[in-house]
C-alpha positions as CSV (number, residue, x, y, z in Angstrom):
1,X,131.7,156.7,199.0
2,X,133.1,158.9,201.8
3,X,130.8,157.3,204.2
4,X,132.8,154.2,203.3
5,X,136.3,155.5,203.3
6,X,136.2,156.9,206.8
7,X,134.7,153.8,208.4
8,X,137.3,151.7,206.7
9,X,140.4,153.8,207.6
10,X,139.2,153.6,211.4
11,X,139.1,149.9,210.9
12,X,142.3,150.0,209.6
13,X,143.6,152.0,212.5
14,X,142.4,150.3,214.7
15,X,143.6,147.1,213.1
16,X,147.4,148.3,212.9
17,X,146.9,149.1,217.0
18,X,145.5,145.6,217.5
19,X,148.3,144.1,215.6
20,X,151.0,145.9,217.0
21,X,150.0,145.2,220.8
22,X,149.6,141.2,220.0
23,X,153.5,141.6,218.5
24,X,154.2,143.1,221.7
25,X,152.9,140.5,223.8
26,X,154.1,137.7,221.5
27,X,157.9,138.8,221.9
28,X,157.4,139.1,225.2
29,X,155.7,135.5,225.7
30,X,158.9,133.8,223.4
31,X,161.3,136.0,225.5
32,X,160.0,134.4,228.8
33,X,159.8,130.7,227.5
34,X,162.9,130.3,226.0
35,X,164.3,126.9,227.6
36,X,167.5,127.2,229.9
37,X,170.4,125.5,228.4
38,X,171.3,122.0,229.7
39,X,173.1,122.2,232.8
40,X,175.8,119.6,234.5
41,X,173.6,118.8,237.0
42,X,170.9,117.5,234.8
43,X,170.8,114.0,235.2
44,X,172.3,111.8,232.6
45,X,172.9,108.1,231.7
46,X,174.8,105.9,230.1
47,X,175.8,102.3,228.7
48,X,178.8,101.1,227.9
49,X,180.1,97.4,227.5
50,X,183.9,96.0,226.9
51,X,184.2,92.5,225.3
52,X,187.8,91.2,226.1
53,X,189.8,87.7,226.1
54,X,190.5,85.4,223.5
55,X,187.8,85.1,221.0
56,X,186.0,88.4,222.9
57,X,184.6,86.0,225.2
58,X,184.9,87.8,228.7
59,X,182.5,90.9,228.8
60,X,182.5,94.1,231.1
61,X,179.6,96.2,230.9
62,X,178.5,99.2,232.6
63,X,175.2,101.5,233.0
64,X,176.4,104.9,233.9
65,X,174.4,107.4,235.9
66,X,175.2,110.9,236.7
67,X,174.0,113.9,238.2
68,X,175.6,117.2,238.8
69,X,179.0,115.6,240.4
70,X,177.2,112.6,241.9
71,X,178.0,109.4,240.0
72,X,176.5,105.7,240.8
73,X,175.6,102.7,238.9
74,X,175.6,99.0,238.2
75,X,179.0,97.4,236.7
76,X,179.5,93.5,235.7
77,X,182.8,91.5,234.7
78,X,180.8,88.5,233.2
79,X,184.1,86.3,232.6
80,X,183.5,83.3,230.1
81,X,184.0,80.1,232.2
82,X,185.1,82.0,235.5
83,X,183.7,83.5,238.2
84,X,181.4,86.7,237.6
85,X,182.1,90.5,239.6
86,X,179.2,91.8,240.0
87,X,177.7,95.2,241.9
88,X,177.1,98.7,242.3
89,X,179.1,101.2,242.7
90,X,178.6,105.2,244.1
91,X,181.5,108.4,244.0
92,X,182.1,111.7,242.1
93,X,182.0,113.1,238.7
94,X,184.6,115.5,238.4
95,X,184.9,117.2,234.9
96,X,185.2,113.9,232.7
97,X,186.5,111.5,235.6
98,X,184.4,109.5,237.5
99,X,185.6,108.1,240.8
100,X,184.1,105.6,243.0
101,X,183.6,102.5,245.0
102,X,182.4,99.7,243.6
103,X,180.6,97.0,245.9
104,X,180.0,94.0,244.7
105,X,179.9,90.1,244.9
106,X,182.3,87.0,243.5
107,X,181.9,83.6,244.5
108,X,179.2,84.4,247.2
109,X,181.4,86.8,248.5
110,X,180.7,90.3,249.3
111,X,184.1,92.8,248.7
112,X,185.0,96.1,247.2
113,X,187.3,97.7,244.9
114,X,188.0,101.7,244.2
115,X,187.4,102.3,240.3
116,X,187.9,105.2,237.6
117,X,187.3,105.9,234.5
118,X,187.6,108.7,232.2
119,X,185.0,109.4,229.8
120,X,186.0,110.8,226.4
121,X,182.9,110.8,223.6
122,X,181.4,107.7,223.1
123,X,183.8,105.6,225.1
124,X,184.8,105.4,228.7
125,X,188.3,104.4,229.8
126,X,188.5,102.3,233.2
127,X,191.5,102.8,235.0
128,X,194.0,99.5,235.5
129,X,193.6,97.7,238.5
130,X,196.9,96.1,240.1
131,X,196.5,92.5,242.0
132,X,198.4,93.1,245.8
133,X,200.0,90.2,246.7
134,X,200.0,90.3,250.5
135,X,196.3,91.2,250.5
136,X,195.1,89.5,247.8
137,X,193.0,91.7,246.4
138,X,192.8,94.5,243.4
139,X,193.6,97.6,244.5
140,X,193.7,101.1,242.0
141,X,196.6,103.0,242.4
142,X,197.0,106.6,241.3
143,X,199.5,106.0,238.9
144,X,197.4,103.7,236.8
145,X,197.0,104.3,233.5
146,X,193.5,104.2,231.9
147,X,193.9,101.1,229.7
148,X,190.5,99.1,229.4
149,X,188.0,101.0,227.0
150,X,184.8,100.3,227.1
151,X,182.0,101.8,224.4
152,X,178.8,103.0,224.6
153,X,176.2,101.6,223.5
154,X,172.1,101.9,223.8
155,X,170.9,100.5,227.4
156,X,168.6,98.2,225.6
157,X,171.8,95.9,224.6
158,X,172.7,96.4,228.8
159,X,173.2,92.7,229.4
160,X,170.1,91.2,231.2
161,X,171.5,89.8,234.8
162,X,169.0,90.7,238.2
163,X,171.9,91.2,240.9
164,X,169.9,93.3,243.4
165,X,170.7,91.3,245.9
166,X,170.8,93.9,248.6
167,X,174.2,95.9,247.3
């Protein structure tokens, strides 16, 4: 019986050693691969879409994209029975304001408008544009207020339209 006792006590032993050195390692392994939280430069996108007009029959939409403070993306002002606006645009992401210039094309026409918008949970707020008279054109003016608000929804409801056309 004693013959058995000491061989199973070193097996025991030896055991305990074995198991405490693989805890070891298996802290340290979990330690080192723990992912790094999310940063603000991870890149990041988003849809949103605006239905406006009497009977919700003029529809903005807009597919977000930003990275660190780099913002760009497509944006559309499908008016019902009017002429479409549609382009890119490219700026800044600064905290939850997004600045930039929007290129796009009206009536075969290629022109440009600055645009903002402030995005606050699942919506993003476009600041107003105001029509200048002598030029013709929309212009954004700091004292805007951010009036048209657009929600986000999944990019699979993005509305359909191919307008690559070299913006």
């Amino acid at each position: 019986m004693r013959k058995l006792i000491i061989p199973a006590l070193l097996c025991l032993a030896a055991c305990n050693n074995s198991e405490e050195t693989k805890t070891e390692v298996v802290t340290d392994t979990v330690a080192t691969t723990t992912p790094e939280p999310m940063t603000s430069n991870a890149l990041d996108s988003n849809c949103y879409i605006l239905t406006e007009g009497k009977g919700n029959v003029d529809t903005m939409a807009m597919k977000l994209f930003t990275e660190g403070n780099e913002a760009w993306g497509k944006l559309m002002y499908l008016y019902h029975e009017k002429d479409w606006r549609m382009g890119r645009f490219h700026g800044t992401r600064s905290g939850d304001v997004v600045n930039a210039k929007w290129v796009y094309l009206q009536e075969g026409m290629q022109d440009s408008v600055d645009i903002s918008f402030k995005l606050q949970s699942n919506s993003a707020f476009q600041k107003n544009l105001h029509y200048d008279k002598a030029t013709g054109k929309d212009v954004l003016i700091d004292s805007a207020a951010y009036g048209r608000e657009f929600k986000r929804i999944d990019c699979s409801q993005f509305p359909k339209y191919d307008f690559d056309f070299g913006l």
